[in-house]
N, C-alpha and C positions, 0 to 999 in steps of 0.2 A: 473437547480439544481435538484439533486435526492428531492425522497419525500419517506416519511414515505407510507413502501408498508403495507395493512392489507389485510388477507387473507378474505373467505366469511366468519369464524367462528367469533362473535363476543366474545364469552367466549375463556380465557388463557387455560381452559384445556380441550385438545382435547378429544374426544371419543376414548376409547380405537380400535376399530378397524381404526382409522386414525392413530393413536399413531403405527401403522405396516407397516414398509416400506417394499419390496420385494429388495432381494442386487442388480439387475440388473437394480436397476429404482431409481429416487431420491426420499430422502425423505421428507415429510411437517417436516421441522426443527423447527418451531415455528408457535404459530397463528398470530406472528407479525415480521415485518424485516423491516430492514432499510437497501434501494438500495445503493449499493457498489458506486456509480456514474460511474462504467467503464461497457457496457452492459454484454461484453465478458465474465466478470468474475460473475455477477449474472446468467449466464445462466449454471453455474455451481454448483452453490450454492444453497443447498434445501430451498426453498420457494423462492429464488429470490434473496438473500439480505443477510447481513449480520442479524444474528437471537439475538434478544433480547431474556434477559431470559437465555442465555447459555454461558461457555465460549467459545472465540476464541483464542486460542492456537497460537503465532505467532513464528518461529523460524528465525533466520537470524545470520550471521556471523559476525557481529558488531551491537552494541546496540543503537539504535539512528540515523542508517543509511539511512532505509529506509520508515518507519511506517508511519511518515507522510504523502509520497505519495501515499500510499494505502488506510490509512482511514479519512483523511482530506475530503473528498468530502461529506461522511457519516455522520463526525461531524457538517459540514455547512450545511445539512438536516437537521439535530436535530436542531441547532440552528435556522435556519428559522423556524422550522413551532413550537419551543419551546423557545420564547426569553429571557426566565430567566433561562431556565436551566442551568447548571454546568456540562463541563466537568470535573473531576479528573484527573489529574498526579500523580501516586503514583510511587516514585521512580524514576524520569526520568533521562537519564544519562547526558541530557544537557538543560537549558531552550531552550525554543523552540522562533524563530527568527518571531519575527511579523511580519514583513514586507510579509514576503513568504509565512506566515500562510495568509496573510489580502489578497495576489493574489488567495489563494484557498478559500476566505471567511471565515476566521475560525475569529471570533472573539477573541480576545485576553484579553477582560475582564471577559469571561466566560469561561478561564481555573483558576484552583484552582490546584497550585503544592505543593505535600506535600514530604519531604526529609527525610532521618533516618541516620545518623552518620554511617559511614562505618560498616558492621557487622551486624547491627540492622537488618538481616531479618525477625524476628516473628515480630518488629514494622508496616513490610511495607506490609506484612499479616491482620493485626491488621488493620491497616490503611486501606488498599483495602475493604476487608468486614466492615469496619464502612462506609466508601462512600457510598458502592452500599445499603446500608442500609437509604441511606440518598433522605428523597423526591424532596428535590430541587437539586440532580443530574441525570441526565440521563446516561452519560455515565464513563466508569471507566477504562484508561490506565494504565497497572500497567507492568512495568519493575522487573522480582522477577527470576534474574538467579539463586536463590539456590531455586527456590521452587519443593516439592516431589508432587509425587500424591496424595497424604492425604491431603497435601495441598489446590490442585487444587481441588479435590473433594469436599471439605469445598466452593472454593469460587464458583463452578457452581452451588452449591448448594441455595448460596447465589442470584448469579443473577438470578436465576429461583425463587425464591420465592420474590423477589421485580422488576421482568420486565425489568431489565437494560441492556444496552449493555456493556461487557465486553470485552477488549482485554490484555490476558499476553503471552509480550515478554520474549521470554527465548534462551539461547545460542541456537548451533547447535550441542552439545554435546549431549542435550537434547531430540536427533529425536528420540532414542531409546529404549529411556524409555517410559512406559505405565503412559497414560493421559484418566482423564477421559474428556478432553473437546471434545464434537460432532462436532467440525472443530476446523484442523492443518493445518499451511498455513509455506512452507517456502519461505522466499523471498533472491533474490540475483541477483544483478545487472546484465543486459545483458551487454554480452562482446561489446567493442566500440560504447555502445550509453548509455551516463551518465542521461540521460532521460527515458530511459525506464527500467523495473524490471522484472523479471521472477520469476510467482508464481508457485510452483508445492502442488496442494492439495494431501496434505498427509493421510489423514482423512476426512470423509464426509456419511452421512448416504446416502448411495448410491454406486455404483460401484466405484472401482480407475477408477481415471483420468490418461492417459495412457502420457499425455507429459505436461509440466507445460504450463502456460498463459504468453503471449508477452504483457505487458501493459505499456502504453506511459503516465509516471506520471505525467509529467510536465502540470501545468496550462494554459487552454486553450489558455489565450491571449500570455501566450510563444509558446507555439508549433505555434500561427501561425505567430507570430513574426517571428519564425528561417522559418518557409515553406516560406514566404513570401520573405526571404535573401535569400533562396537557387534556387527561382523559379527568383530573380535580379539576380545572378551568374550565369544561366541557360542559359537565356537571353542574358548576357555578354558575355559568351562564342561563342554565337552562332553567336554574331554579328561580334565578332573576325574572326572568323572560316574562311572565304570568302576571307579574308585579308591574310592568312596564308603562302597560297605558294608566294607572292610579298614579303613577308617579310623572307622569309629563305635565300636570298643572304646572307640579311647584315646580319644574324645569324652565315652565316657556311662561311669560305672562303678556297676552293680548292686548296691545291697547287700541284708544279707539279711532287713531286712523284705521287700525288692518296691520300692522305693522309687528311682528312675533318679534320679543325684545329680549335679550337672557336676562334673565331673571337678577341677577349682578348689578346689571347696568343700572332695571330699571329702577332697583331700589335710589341709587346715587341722583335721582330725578329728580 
């Protein structure tokens, strides 16, 4: 299970010349992070990890799609090594299914979802900055497709001066507009495998990331559930194989134009 990464600085605020990243190199994002659970993708991400204290900007093509598989691993850090802490839900577009949560560890009595009546965007504003405000939460999900950069600026504001982890989901309309969160992440599902996601870092104090990340969301004990069916299939096949050419008579039957007939057919002849 990831763990709470801490850099060698024991104090939140860095020394100004640490506070100077060079664009060619990454940069110390926080004096504290919380490891992504996937290595791939902390080896991308300044300081290691997902950065407490700032926002994370998350963009994706449907709301609710993918989040889960990318920061659930994060969350069940925090929860382990913090067992009273509180997640926040601000805004979520559907409750979240425990069972799936309870395979990635996420505890289900230490989410707190809170809702606003259609419309209500400055409620779920409101809402986001009184959580991260709040000591018995660590971390704060917030769903806020109308939100502006004034907006955002207020809430990185926010989580930089109470230490928390933030992430807000926002459409893909959104990529184009100016954010001040110091990571932009969009996600969207790889073509023919309903298990893994493609992150492309859009944002990051450090050089662009020249191709996005292949990341296998699915929870460990599934991924080696299906390897585990697919290495029985493998197997099956192989045992098959040997057998193959004694079995293509009664597969095909020749007649005597030249003409190979399935064998179905030619019985109805």
């Amino acid at each position: 299970m990831p763990a709470l990464q801490c850099s060698t600085f024991a104090n939140r605020t860095l020394p100004d010349h640490l506070q100077v990243w060079r664009a060619g190199e990454l940069g110390c994002a926080s004096a504290l992070t919380v490891a992504t659970g996937y290595a791939a993708l902390d080896l991308v991400l300044p300081g290691g990890g997902w950065p407490l204290g700032a926002l994370v900007e998350v963009l994706q093509g449907q709301a609710g799609l993918h989040e889960w598989g990318v920061m659930a691993p994060a969350l069940a850090a925090i929860q382990h090594e913090k067992p009273a802490a509180l997640t926040v839900l601000v805004g979520a577009p559907y409750l979240p299914f425990g069972p799936a949560l309870a395979a990635r560890h996420v505890c289900m009595r230490r989410l707190l979802s809170i809702h606003a009546p259609q419309g209500q965007a400055p409620s779920l504003l409101w809402a986001t900055r009184e959580a991260l405000q709040c000591a018995d939460v660590a971390a704060v999900l917030a769903w806020l497709p109308d939100a502006r950069s004034a907006h955002l600026r207020r809430l990185q504001i926010a989580a930089h001066a109470h230490g928390k982890l933030l992430f807000v989901f926002r459409p893909l309309r959104a990529q184009n507009e100016s954010s001040p969160a110091p990571l932009r992440l969009l996600l969207e599902g790889a073509v023919g495998d309903a298990g893994s996601l493609l992150v492309h870092v859009l944002k990051r104090r450090g050089p662009p990331l020249a191709a996005p990340l292949l990341l296998d969301t699915r929870p460990a004990r599934l991924s080696a559930l299906l390897a585990a069916s697919r290495e029985r299939a493998r197997l099956k096949r192989e045992e098959l194989l040997p057998s193959l050419p004694a079995l293509l008579p009664t597969l095909f039957t020749l007649e005597p134009n030249g003409h190979a007939l399935d064998r179905t057919a030619s019985l109805h002849h």
